[in-house]
N, CA, C and O of each residue as an XYZ file, in Angstrom:
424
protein
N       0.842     -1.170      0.000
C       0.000      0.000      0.000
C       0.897      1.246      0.000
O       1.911      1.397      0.680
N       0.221      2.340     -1.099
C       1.327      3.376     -0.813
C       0.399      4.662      0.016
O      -0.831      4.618      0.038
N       1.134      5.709      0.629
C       0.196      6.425      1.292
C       1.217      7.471      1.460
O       2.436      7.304      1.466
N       0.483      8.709      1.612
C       1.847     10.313      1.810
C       2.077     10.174      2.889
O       1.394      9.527      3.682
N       3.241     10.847      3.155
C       4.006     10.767      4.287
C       3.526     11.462      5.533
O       3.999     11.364      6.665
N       2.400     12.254      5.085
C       1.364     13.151      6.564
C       0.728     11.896      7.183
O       0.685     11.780      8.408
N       0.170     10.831      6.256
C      -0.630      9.964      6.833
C      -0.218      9.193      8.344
O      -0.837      8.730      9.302
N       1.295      9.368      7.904
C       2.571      8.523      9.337
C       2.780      9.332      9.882
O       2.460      9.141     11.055
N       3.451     10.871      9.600
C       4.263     11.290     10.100
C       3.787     12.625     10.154
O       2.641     12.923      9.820
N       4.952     13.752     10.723
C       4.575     15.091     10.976
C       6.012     15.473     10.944
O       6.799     14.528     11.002
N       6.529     16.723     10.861
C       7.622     17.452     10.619
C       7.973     18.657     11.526
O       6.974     19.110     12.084
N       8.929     19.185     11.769
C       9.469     20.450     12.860
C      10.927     20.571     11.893
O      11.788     19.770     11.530
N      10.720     21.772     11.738
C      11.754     22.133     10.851
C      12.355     23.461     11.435
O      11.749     24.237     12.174
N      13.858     23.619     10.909
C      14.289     24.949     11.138
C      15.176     25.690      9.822
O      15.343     25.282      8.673
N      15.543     26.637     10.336
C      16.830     27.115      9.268
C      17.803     28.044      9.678
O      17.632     29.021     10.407
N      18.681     27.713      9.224
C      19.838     28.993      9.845
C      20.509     28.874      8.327
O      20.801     27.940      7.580
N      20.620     30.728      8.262
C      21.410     31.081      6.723
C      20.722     30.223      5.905
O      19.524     29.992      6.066
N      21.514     29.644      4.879
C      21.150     29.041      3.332
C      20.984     27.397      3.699
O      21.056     26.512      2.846
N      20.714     27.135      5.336
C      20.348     25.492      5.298
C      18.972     25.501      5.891
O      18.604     26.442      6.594
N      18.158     24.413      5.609
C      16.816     23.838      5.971
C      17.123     22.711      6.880
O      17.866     21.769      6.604
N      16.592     22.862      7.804
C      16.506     21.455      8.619
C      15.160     20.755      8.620
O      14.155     21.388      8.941
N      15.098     19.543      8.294
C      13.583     18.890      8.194
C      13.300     17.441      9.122
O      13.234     16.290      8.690
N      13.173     17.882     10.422
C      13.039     16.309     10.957
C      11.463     16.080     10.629
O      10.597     16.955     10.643
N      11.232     14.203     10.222
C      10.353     13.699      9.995
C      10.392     12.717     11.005
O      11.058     11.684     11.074
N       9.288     13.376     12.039
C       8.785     12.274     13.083
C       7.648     10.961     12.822
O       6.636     11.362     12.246
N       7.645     10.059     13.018
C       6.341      8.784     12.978
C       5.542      8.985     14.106
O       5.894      9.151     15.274
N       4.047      8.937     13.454
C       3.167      9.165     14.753
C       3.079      8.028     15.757
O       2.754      8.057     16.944
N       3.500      6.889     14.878
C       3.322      5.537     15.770
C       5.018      4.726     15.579
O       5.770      4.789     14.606
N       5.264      3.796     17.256
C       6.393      3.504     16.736
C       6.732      2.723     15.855
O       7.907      2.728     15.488
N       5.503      1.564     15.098
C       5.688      0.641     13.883
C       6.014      1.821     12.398
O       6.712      1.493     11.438
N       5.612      2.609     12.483
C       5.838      3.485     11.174
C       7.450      3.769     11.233
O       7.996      3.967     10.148
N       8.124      3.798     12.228
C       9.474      4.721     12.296
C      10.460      3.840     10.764
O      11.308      4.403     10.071
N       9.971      2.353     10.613
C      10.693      1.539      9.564
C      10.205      1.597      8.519
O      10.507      0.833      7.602
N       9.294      2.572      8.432
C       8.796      2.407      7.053
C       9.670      3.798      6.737
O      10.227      3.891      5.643
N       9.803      5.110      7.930
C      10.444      5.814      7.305
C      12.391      6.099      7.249
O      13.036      7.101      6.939
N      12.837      4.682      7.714
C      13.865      4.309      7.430
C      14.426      3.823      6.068
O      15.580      3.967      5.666
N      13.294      3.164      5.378
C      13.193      2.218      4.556
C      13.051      3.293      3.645
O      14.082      3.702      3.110
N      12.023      3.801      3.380
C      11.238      4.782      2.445
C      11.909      6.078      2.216
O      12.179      6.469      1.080
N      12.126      6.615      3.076
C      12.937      8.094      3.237
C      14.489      8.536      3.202
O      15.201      9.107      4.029
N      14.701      8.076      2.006
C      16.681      8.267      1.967
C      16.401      9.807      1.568
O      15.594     10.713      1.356
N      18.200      9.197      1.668
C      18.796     10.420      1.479
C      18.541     10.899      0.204
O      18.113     12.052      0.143
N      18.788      9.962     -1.376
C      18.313      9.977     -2.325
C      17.107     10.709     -2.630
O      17.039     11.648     -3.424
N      16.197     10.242     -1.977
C      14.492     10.514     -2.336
C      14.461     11.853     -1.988
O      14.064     12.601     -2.881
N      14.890     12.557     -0.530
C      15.088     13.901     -0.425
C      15.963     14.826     -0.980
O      16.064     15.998     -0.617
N      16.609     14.271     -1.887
C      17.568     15.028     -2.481
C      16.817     15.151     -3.659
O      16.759     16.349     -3.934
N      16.080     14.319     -4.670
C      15.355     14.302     -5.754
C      14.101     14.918     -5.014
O      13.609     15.472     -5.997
N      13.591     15.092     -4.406
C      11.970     15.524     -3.695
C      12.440     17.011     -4.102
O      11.834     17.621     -4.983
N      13.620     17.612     -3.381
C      13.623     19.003     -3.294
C      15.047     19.211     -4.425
O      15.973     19.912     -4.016
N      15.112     18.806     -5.315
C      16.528     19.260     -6.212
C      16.267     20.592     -7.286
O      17.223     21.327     -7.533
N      14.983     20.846     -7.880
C      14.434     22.145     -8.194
C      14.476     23.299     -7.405
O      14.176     24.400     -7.868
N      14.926     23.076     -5.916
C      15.054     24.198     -5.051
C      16.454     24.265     -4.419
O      16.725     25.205     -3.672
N      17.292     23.370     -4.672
C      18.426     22.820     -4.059
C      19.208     23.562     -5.203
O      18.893     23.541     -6.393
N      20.849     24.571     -4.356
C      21.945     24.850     -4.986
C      22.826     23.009     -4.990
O      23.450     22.348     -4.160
N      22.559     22.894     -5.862
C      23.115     21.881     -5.709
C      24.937     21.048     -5.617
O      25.458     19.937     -5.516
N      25.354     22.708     -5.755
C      26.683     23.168     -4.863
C      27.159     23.066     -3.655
O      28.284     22.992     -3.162
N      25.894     23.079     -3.206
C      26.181     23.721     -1.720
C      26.137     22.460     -0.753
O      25.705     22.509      0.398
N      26.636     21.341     -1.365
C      26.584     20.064     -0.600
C      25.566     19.484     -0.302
O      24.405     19.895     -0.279
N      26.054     18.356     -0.030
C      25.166     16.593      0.374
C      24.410     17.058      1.332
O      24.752     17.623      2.370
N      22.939     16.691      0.784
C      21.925     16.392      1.978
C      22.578     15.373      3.066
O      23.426     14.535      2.759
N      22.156     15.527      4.146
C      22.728     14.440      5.208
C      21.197     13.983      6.088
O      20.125     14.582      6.174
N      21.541     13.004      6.514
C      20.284     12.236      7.291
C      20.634     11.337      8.581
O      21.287     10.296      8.518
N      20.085     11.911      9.796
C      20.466     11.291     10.964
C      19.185     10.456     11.441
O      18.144     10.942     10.999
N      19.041      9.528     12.089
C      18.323      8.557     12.651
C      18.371      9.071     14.076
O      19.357      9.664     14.514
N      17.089      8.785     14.911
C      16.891      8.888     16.141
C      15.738      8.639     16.209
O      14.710      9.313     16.139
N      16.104      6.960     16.442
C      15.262      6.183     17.094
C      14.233      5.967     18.180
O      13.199      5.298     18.193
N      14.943      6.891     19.283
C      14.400      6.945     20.535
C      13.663      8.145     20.412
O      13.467      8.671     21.508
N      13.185      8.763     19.440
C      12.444      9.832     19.048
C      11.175      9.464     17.719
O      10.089     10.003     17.509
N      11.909      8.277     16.968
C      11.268      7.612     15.659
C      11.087      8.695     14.556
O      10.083      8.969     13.900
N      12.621      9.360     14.528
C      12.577     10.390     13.969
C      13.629     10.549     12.878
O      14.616      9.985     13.349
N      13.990     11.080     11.506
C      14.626     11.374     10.762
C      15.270     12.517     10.611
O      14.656     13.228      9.815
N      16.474     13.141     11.118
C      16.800     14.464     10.546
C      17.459     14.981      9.461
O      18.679     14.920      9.307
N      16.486     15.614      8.517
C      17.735     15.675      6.939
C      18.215     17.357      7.434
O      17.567     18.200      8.054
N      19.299     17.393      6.995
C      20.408     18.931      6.901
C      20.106     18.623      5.537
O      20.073     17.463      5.127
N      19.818     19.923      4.607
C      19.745     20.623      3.141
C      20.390     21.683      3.148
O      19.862     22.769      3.385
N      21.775     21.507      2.857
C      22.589     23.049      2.747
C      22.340     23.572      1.271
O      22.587     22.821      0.328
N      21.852     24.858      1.059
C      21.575     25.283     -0.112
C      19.671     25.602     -0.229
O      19.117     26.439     -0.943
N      19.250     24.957      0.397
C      17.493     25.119     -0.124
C      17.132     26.160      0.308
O      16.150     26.635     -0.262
N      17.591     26.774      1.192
C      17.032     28.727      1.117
C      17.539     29.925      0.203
O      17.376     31.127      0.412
N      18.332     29.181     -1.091
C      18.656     29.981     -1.758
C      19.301     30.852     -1.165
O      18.993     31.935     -1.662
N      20.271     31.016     -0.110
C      21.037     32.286      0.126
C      20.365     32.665      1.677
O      21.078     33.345      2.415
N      19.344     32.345      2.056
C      18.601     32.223      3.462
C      17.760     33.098      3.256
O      17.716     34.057      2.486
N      16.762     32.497      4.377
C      15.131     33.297      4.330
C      14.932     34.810      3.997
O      13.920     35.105      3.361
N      15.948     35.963      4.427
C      16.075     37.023      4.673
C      16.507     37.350      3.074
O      15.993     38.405      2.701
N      17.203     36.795      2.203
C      17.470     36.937      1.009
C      17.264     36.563     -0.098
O      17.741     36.980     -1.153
N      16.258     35.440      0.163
C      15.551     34.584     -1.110
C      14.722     35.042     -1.652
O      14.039     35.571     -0.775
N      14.218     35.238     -2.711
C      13.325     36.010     -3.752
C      12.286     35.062     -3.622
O      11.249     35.634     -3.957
N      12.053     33.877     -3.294
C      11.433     32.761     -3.264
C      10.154     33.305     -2.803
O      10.259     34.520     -2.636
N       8.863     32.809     -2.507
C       7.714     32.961     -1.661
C       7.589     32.168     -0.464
O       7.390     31.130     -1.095
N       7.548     31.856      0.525
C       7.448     31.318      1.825
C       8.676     29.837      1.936
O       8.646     28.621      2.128
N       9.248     30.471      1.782
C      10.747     29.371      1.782
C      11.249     29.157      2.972
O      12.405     28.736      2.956
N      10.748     29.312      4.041
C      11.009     29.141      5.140
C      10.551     27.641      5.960
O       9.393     27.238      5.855
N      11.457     26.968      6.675
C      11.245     25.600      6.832
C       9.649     24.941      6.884
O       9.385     23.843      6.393
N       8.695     25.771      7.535
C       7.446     24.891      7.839
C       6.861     24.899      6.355
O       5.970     24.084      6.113
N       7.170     25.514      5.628
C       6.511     25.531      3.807
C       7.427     24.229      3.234
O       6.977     23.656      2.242
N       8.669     23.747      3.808
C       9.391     22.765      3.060
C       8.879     21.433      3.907
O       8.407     20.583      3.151
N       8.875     21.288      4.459
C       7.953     20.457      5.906
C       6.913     19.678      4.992
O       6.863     18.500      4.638
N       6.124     20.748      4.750
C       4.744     20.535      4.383
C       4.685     19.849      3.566
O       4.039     18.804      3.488
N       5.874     20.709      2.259
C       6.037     19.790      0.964
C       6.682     18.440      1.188
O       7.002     17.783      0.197
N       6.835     18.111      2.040
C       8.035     16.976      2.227
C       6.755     15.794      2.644
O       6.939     14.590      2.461
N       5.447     16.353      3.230
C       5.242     15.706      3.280
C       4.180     15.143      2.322
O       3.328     14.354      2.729
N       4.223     15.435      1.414
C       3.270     14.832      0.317
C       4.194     13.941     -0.935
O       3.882     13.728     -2.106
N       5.254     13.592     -0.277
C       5.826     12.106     -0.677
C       5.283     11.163     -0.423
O       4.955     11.044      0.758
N       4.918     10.030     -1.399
C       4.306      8.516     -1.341
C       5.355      7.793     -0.601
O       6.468      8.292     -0.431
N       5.042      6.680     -0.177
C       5.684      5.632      0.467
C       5.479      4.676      0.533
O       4.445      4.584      1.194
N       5.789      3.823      0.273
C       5.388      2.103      0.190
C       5.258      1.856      2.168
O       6.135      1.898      3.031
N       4.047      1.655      2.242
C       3.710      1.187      3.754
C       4.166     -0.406      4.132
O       3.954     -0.858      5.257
């Protein structure tokens, strides 16, 4: 079964300068492996690469388990940071949101 990623999960995001931070929490602890499984580094790098300097280095992705949580670092997706992006609401809870209307094999 595939299903978006709001259906599992929820997001808290931040940013400092030209990086996005996007942790993806599981509402339940059986979901946390689906978003181990489902949620690379890959997939977030292709999810957001239309908004990504793609200069500005490797997405990175930390695990925390004892939270059932994912944290990706995106250096580059504020275009230059919130205060300087020409962008429209580029600020982490707008990338959050989008992040979460990725499919996932359940």
């Amino acid at each position: 079964m595939t299903v978006a990623l709001h259906e599992i999960a929820h997001t808290r995001t931040g940013d400092k300068g030209d990086t996005s931070n996007i942790s993806l929490i599981a509402y339940r602890a059986e979901d946390y492996a689906v978003l181990l499984r489902e949620v690379t580094v890959d997939k977030v790098e292709a999810w957001f690469a239309h908004l990504r300097d793609a200069d500005a280095g490797p997405v990175r992705r930390y695990e925390l388990p004892q939270l059932r949580a994912l944290n990706f670092v995106l250096p580059g997706l504020l275009r230059g940071g919130v205060t300087r992006s020409l962008a429209l609401d580029a600020h982490g809870k707008c990338l959050g949101a989008a992040l979460l209307g990725m499919q996932v094999r359940r």
